[in-house]
Legacy VTK file of the C-alpha trace (Angstrom):
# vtk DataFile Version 3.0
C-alpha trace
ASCII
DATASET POLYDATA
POINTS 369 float
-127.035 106.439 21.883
-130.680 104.912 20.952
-128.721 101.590 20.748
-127.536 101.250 23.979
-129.918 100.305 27.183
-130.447 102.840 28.719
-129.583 103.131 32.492
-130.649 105.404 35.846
-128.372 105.960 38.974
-129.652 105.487 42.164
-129.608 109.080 43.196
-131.578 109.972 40.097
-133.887 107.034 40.655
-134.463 108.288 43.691
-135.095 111.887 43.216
-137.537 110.679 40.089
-139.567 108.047 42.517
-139.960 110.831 45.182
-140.787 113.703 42.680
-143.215 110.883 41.624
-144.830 110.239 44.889
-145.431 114.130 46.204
-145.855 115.139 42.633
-149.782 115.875 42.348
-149.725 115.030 46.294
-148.416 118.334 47.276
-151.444 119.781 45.261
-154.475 118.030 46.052
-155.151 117.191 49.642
-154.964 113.547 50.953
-157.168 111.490 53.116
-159.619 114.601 53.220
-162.458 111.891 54.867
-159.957 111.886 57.917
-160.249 115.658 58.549
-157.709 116.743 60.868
-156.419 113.433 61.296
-155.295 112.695 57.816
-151.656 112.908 58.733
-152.252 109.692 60.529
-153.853 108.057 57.688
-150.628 108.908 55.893
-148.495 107.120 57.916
-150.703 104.140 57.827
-150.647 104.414 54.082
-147.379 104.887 54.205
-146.643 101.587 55.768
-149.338 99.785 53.805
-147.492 100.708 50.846
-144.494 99.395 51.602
-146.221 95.704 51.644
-146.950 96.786 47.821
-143.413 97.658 47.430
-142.005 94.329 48.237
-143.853 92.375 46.306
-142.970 93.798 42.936
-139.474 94.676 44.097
-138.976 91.250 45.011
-140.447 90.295 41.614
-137.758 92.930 39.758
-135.047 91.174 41.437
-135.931 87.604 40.442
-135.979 88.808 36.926
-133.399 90.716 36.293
-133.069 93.259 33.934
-136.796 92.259 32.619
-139.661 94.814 32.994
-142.818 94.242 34.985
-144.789 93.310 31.134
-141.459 90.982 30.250
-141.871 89.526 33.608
-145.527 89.109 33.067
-144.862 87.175 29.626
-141.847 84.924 31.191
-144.604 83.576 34.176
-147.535 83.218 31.971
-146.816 83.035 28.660
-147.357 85.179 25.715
-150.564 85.682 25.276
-151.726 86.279 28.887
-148.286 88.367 29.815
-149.471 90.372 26.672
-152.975 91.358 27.710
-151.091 92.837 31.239
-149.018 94.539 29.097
-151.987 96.222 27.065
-154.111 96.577 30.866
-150.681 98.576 32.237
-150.241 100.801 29.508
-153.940 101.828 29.912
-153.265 102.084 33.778
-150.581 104.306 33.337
-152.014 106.521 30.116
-155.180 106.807 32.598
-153.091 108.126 35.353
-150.728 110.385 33.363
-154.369 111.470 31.816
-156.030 112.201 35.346
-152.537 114.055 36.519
-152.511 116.013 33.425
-156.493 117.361 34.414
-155.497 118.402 38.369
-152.849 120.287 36.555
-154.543 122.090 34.075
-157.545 123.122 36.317
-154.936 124.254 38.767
-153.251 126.053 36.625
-156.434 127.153 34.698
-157.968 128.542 37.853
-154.989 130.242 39.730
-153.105 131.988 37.184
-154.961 131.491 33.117
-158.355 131.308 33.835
-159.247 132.657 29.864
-157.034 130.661 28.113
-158.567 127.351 26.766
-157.458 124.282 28.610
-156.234 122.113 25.603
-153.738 125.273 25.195
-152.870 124.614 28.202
-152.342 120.684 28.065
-150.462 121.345 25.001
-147.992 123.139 26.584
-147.729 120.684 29.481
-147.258 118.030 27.138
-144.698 119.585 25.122
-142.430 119.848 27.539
-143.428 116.220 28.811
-142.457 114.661 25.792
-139.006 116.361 24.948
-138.093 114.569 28.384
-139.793 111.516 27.613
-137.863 111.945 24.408
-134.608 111.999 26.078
-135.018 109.216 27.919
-135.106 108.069 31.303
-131.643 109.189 32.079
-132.901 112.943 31.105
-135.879 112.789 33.683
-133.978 111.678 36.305
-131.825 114.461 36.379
-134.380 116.887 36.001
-135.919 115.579 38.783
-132.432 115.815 41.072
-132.860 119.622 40.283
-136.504 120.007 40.690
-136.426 117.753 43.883
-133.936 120.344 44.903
-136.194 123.641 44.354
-139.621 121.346 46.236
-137.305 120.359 49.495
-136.029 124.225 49.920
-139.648 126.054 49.231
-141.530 123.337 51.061
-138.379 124.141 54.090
-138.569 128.137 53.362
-142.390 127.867 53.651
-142.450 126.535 57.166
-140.000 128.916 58.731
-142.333 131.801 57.236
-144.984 130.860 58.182
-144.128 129.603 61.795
-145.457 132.708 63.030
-149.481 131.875 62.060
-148.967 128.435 63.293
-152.435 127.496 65.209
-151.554 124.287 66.959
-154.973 123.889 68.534
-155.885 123.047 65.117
-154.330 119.618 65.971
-156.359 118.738 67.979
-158.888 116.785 69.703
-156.755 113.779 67.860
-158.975 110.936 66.738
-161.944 112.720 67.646
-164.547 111.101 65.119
-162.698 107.842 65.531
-160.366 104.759 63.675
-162.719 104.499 60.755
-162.084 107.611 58.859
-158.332 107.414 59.067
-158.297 103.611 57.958
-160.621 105.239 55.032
-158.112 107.897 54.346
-155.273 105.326 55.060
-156.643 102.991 52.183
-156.967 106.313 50.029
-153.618 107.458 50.278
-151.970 103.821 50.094
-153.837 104.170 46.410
-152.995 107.559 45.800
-150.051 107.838 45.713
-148.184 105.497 47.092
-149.200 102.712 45.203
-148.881 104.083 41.782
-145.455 103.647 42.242
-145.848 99.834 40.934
-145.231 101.666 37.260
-141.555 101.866 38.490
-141.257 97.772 38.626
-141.027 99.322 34.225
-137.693 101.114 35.151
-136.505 99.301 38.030
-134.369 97.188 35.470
-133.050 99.852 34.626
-131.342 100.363 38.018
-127.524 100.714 37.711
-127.923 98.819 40.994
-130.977 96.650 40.559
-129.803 94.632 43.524
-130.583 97.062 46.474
-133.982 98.030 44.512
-135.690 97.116 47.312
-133.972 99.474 50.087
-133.963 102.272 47.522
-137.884 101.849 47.174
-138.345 101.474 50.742
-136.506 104.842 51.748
-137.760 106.699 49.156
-141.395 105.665 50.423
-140.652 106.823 53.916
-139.130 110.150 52.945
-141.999 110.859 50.681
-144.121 110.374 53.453
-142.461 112.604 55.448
-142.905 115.558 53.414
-146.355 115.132 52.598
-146.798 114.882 56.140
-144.824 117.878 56.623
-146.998 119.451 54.349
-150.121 118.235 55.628
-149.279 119.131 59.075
-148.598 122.523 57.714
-151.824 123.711 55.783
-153.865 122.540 59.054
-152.219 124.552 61.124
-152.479 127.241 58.983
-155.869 126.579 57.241
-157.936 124.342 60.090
-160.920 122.384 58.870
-160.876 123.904 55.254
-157.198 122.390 54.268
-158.829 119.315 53.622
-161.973 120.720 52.076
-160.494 123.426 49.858
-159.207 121.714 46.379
-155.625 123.175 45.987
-154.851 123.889 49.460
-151.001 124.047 49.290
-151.699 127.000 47.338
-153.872 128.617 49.487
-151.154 128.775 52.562
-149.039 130.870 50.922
-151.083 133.603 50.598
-150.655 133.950 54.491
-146.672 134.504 53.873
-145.880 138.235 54.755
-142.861 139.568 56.064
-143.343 142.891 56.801
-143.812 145.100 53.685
-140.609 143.362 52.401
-141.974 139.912 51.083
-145.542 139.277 50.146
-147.569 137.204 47.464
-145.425 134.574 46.758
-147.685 131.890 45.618
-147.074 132.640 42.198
-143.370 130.836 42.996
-145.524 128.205 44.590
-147.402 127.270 41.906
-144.094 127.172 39.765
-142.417 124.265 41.773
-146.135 122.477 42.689
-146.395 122.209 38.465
-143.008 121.379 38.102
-143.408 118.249 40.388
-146.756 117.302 37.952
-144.131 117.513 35.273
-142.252 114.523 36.386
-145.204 112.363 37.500
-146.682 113.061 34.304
-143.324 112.118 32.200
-142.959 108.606 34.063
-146.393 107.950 33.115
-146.118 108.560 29.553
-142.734 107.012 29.382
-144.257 104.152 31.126
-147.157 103.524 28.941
-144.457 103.680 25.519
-142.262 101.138 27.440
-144.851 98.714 27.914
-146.614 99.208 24.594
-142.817 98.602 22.888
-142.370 95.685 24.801
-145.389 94.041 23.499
-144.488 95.186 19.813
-140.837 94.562 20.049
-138.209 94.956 18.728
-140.411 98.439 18.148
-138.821 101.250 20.024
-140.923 102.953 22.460
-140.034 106.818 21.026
-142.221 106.326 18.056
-144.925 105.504 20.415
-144.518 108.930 22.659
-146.571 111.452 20.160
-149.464 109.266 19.703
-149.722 108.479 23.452
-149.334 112.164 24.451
-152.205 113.470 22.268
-154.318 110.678 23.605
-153.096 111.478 26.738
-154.308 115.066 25.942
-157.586 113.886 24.592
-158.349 111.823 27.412
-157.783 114.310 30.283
-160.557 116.400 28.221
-163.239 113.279 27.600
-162.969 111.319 31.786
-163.313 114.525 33.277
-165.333 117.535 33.153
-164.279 119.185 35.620
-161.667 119.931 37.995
-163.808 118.871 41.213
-164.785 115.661 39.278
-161.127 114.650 38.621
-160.284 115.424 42.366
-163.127 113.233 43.607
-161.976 110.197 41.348
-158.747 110.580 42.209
-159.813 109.833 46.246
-163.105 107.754 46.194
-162.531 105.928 42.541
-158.834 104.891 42.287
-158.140 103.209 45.340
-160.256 100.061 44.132
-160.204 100.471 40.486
-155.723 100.699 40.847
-155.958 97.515 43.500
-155.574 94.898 40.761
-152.251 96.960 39.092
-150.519 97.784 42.244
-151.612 94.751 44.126
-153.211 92.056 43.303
-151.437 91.199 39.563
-148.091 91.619 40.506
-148.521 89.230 43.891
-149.976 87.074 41.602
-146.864 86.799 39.206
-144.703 86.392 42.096
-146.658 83.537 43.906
-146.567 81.911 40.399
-143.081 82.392 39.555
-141.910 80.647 43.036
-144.680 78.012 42.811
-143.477 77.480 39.253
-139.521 77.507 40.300
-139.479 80.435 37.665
-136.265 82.920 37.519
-134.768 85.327 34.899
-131.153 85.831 34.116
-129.944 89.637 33.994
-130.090 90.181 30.478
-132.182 87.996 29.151
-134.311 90.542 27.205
-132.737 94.335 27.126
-134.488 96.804 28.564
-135.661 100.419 27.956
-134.255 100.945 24.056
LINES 1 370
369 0 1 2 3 4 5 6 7 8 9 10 11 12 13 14 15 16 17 18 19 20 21 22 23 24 25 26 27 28 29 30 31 32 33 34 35 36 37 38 39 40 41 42 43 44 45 46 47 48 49 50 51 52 53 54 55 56 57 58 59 60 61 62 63 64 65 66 67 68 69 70 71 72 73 74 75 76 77 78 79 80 81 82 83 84 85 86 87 88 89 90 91 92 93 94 95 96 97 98 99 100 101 102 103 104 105 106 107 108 109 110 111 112 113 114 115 116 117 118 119 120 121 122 123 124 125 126 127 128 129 130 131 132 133 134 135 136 137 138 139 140 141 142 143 144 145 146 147 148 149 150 151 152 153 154 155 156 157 158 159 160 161 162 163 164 165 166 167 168 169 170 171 172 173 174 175 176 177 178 179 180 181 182 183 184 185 186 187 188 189 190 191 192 193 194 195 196 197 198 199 200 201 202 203 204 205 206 207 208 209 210 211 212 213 214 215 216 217 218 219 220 221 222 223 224 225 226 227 228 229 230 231 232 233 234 235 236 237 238 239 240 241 242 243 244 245 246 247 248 249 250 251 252 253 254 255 256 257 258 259 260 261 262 263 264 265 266 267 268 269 270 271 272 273 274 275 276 277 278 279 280 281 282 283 284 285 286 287 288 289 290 291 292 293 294 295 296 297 298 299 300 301 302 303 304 305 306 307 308 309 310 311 312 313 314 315 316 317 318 319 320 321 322 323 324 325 326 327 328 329 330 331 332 333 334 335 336 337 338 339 340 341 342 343 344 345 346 347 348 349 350 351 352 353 354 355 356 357 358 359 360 361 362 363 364 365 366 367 368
């Protein structure tokens, strides 16, 4: 089985991309400088991402079966295709790192507040890596099942709490203006629709790497609908303070109560909201081996996963000190400092590689052993 390339159905590419996307979304709230209006700036996000999308689709399908740091070393040459290989890996580690801190403050401060945080992370990251372990094949259907529980709490949580719906909390609509929402729309585009560039690393690995490009695009627009679901939710329920409050998701299901029949259910909540962190934080890891082992080849990238997980570990601890500094990176720091990785380099390597005349063939150098 580890010599064979390893391959991901649609479906399960799918439910992994989308589990991806709302992941740490559904915990943290987006476009918080747009106030009540941040569900706009996630639509505008939404479709500013999808600009991002077809460049490095476009470049997974001129390459075939070559990853985004294969790619990068077919266009520019070794050495230079190398050095993006190296600056993705540290993207990705970064972002699995930052992830991994939301979660463990989240965790830490609604259900273990006494137990030390690196107990925590090492518990995360067990469970991380015996996925990562597996392969991709294994997180993809773990995130078909997990995708499963998200859709039918995130449906279950609307119908109960229908009933404390304030819809004047809507409105006035664009009340302060365009330029907050653009703000928030260039926030979210970052976070977290862009991060999704890390999947030009498994996108070879498509059983159908031909229709990567409608796959990406649908699973954009249904993520977007669900954090807008969501979004749309904790204002009515919360006002003002769902976009002030850190881990507002949370919050809003306090207000669930039926009768004296069904009442504190958050604790379920917080199950499913760290089980979608799970995911986000595997394809981050398993991103960061892959492009690591594709720089050392014909090193496999499962040797790679301990040492990368306790950095990982040891990095969520050193960048942030706090849950509220992690938080505030994640919306004011990452949307410029990710532009080059989700934007700019990979645009770059496509305007060279037509300029050039440049194309792969599908097989040229296996991917994801």
């Amino acid at each position: 089985m580890a010599n064979r390339t390893e391959q991901i159905s649609e479906r399960s590419f799918v439910a992994t991309m989308f589990m991806f996307l709302v992941g740490s979304s559904l915990t943290i709230p987006l476009a918080a400088v747009a106030a009540k209006d941040a569900w706009i700036s996630i639509l505008l996000g939404m479709a500013c991402s999808l600009c991002f999308a077809l460049v490095y689709t476009r470049l997974c399908r001129r390459f075939p079966g070559q990853s985004l740091v294969q790619i990068a070393e077919t266009v520019l040459g070794s050495w230079a295709g190398r050095l993006i290989g190296v600056l993705y890996a540290i993207y990705s580690l970064h972002l699995g790192a930052l992830v991994l801190r939301i979660f463990i403050d989240f965790i830490s401060a609604v259900a273990l507040p006494r137990t030390p945080i690196v107990i925590i992370a090492v518990m995360m990251m067990s469970v991380v890596l015996w996925a990562a372990f597996a392969g991709i094949e294994v997180i993809g259907r773990c995130a078909m099942i997990i995708l499963a529980l998200v859709l039918s709490e995130v449906a279950a949580s609307v119908l109960m709490m229908s009933k404390d719906f304030q819809y004047a909390n809507l409105f006035p609509i664009l009340d302060r203006g365009w330029s907050p929402i653009i703000e928030g729309g260039v926030e979210v585009t970052a976070f977290p629709f862009g991060e999704t560039v890390l999947f030009a690393m498994i996108i070879p690995q498509l059983n159908r790497v031909g229709k990567s490009t409608r796959t990406v695009m649908l699973t954009l627009g249904f993520g977007a609908l669900l954090l807008l679901i969501v979004n749309v939710r904790n204002l009515l329920i919360l006002g003002d303070l769902s976009t002030r409050m850190i881990f507002a998701s949370y919050t809003t299901y306090q207000y669930i109560s039926i009768s004296d029949f069904l009442d504190r259910v958050e604790p379920l909540s917080m199950f499913t909201l760290v089980l979608g962190g799970f995911i986000k934080i595997c394809v981050c890891l398993y991103v960061a081996s892959r492009s690591l082992a594709d720089l050392i080849r014909p090193v496999r990238y499962r040797p790679l996963l301990i040492p990368l997980a306790l950095l990982m570990i040891e990095l969520s601890g050193i960048v942030y000190k706090a849950g509220t500094e992690s938080v505030q990176f994640a919306l004011w720091v990452w949307p410029w400092y990710s532009l080059p990785f989700q934007l700019l380099i990979p645009a770059a390597l496509l305007a060279v590689a037509i300029f050039a005349g440049k194309k792969g063939t599908a097989g040229a150098i296996p991917a994801g052993r």
